[in-house]
C-alpha positions in Angstrom: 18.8 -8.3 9.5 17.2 -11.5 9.4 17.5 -14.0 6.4 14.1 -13.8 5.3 14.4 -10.4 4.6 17.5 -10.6 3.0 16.5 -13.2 0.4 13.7 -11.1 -0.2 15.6 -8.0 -0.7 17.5 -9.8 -3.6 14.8 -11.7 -4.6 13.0 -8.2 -5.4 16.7 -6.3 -7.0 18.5 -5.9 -4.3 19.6 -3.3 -1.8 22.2 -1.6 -4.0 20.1 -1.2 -6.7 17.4 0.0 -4.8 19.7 3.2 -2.9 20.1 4.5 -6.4 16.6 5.4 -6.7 14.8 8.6 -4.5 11.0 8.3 -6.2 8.4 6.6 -8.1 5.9 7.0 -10.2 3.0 4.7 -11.5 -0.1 5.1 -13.5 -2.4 2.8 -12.0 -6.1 1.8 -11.3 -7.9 0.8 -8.9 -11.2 -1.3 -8.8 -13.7 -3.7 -6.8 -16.1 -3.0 -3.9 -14.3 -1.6 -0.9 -14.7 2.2 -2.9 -18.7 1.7 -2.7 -18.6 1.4 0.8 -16.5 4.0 1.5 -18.9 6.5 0.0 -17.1 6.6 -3.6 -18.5 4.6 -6.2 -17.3 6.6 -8.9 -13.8 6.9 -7.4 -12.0 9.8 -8.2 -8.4 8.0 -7.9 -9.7 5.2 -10.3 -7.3 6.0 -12.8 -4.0 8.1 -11.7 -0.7 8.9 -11.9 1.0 8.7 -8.8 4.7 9.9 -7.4 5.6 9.3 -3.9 9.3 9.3 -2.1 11.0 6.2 -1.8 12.4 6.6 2.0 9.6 9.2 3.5 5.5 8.8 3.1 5.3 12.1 1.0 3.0 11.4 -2.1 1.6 13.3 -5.1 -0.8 13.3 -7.4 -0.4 15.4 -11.0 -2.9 16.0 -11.9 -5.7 15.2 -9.6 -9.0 14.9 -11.3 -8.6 17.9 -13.8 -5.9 19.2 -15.2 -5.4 22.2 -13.5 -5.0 20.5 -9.7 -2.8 18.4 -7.7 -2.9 16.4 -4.8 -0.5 15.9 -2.0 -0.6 13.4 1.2 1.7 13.2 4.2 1.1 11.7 7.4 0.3 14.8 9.0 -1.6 16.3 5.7 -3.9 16.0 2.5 -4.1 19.0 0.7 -6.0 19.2 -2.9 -4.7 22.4 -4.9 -5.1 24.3 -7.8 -2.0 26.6 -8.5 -1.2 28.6 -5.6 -4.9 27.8 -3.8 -5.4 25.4 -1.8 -8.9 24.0 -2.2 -9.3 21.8 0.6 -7.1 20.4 3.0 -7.4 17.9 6.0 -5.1 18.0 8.6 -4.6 14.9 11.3 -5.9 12.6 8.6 -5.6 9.6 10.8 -7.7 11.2 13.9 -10.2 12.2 11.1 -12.0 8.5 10.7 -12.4 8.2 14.2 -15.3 10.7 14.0 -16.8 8.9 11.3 -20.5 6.9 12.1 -20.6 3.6 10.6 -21.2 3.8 6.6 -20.9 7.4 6.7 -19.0 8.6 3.2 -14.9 9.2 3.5 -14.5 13.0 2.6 -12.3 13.0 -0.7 -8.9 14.0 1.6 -9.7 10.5 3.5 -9.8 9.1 0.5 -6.3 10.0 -1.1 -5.0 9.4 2.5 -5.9 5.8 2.1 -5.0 5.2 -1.3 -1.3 7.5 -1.0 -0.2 5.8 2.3 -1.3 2.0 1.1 0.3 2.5 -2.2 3.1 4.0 -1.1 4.0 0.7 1.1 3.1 -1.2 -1.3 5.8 0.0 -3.8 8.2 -0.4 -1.4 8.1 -4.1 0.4 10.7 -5.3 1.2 13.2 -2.4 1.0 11.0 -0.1 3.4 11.8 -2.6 6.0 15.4 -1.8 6.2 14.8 1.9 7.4 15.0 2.8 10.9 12.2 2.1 13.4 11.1 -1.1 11.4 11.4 -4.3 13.4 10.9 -7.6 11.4 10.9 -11.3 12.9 10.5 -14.6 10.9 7.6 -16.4 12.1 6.3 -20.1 11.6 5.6 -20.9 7.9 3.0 -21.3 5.8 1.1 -24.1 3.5 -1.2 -22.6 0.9 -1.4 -23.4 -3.3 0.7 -26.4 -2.6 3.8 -24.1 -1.4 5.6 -23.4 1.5 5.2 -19.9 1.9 7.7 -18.1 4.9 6.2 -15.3 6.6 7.9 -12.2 8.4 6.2 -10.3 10.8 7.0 -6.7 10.5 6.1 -3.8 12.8 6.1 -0.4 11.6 7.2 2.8 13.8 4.8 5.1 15.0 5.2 8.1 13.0 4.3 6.3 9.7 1.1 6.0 8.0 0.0 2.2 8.1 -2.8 -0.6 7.8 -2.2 -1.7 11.1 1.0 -1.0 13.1 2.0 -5.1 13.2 1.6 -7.2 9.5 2.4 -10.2 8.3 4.4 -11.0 4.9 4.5 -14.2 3.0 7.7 -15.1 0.6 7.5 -18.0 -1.7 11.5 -20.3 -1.9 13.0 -17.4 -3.9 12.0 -14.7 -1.5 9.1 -13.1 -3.6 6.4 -11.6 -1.7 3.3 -13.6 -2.5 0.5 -11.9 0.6 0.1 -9.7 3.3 -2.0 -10.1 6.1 -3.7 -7.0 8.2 -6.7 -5.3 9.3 -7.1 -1.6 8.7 -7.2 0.1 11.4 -8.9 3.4 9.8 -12.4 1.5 8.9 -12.2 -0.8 11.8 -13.2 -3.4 9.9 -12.2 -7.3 10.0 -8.9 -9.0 8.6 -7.6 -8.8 5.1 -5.4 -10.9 2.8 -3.8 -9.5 0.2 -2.3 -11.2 -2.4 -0.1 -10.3 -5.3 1.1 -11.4 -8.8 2.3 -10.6 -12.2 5.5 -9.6 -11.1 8.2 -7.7 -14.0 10.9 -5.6 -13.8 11.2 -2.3 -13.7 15.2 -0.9 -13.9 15.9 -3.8 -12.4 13.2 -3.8 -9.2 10.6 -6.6 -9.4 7.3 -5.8 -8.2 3.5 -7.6 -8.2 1.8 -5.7 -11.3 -1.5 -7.1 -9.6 -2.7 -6.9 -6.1 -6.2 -8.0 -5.2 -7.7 -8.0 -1.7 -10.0 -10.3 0.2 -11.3 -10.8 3.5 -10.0 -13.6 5.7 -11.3 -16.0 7.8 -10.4 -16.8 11.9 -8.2 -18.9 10.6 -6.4 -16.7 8.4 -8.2 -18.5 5.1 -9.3 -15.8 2.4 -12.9 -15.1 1.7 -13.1 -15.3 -2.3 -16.2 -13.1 -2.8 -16.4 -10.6 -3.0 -13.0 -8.9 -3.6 -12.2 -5.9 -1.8 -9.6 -3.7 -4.2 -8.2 -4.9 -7.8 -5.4 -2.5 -8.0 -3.4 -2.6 -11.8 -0.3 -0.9 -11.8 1.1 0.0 -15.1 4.5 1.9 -16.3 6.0 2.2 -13.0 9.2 4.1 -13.3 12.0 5.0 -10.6 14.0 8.3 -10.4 
């Protein structure tokens, strides 16, 4: 384990006190353009509560739109249930976009796949990079807001559900994580950078109660306008 990684593992509550913990659960929202484009103005995930495993991408949503259904996404899976029924269910989610035309709507399975593997990372950084298959380097740093941000590279195995297989991380001097840098492969679209704030602490993990999502430049500069995704995450609790 590089040192980056390890000042941001403490800088975020630490590995031990992470291993005591197997889920999470949020109630969040999510806002800003990117939903328009994919079909869903009116997004059906725009206020949720969310649960998803800690060490595996296996995520849940209870309820999901009305009362009586749920939700659940795997890598391999997006089912939307109510009771024993399952209503609809889209299998290979990942293959699924590549028969998409250009501006054609996201079904609402490609939709939860989205949100449920992108959240699921994000509640996780940095600890998710310590499982197996991850590969992190430390990479040149930096300048932006008059800091000194250091970036890690990370590359995520195969068999998870990601942005884009290889991102980039920045970490301000105390090892909090301040962006992310990627391009989603799903939509095929240009680079984004993500950037994150209004950190507290939840049973003792710290994590970015704000995350809003540009654009970026060839030279890695954000786009201001317009913003992508405004995601608010509120009473985040571990298990």
């Amino acid at each position: 384990m590089n040192d980056l990684l390890e000042l941001a593992l403490d800088a975020h509550g630490g590995l031990d006190r992470w291993n005591k913990f197997n889920t999470v659960s949020v109630d969040m929202s999510l806002g800003g353009l990117a939903w328009t484009a994919f079909g869903h103005p009116d997004n059906p995930i725009a206020k949720t509560t969310y649960e998803a495993q800690l060490r595996s991408q296996r995520v849940s949503f209870n309820p999901f739109r009305v009362e009586s259904q749920t939700a659940l996404m795997t890598p391999g899976a997006v089912s939307i249930s109510e009771g024993s029924k399952v209503l609809e269910l889209l299998t290979d989610p990942r293959a699924s976009y590549e028969k998409l035309e250009r501006g054609q709507a996201w079904t609402v399975p490609q939709l939860l796949y989205f949100i449920s593997y992108a959240v699921s990372t994000y509640l996780t950084i940095p600890f998710i990079f310590t499982l197996p298959g991850f590969v992190t380097e430390e990479i040149e740093p930096w300048e932006e807001a008059g800091e000194v941000w250091r970036r890690l590279k990370v590359t995520f195995p195969e068999n998870w559900a990601y942005h884009t297989r290889e991102q980039l991380y920045y970490f301000d001097r105390n090892g909090l994580l301040k962006r992310n840098d990627y391009q989603v492969d799903i939509i095929r679209g240009n680079g984004t950078a993500h950037y994150v704030f209004d950190y507290a602490d939840f049973q003792g993990i710290k994590l970015p109660t704000r995350r809003h999502v540009y654009g970026r430049d060839e030279n890695r500069q954000y786009v201001k306008n317009p913003m992508r995704i405004d995601v608010r995450m509120n009473q985040v609790k571990f298990a």
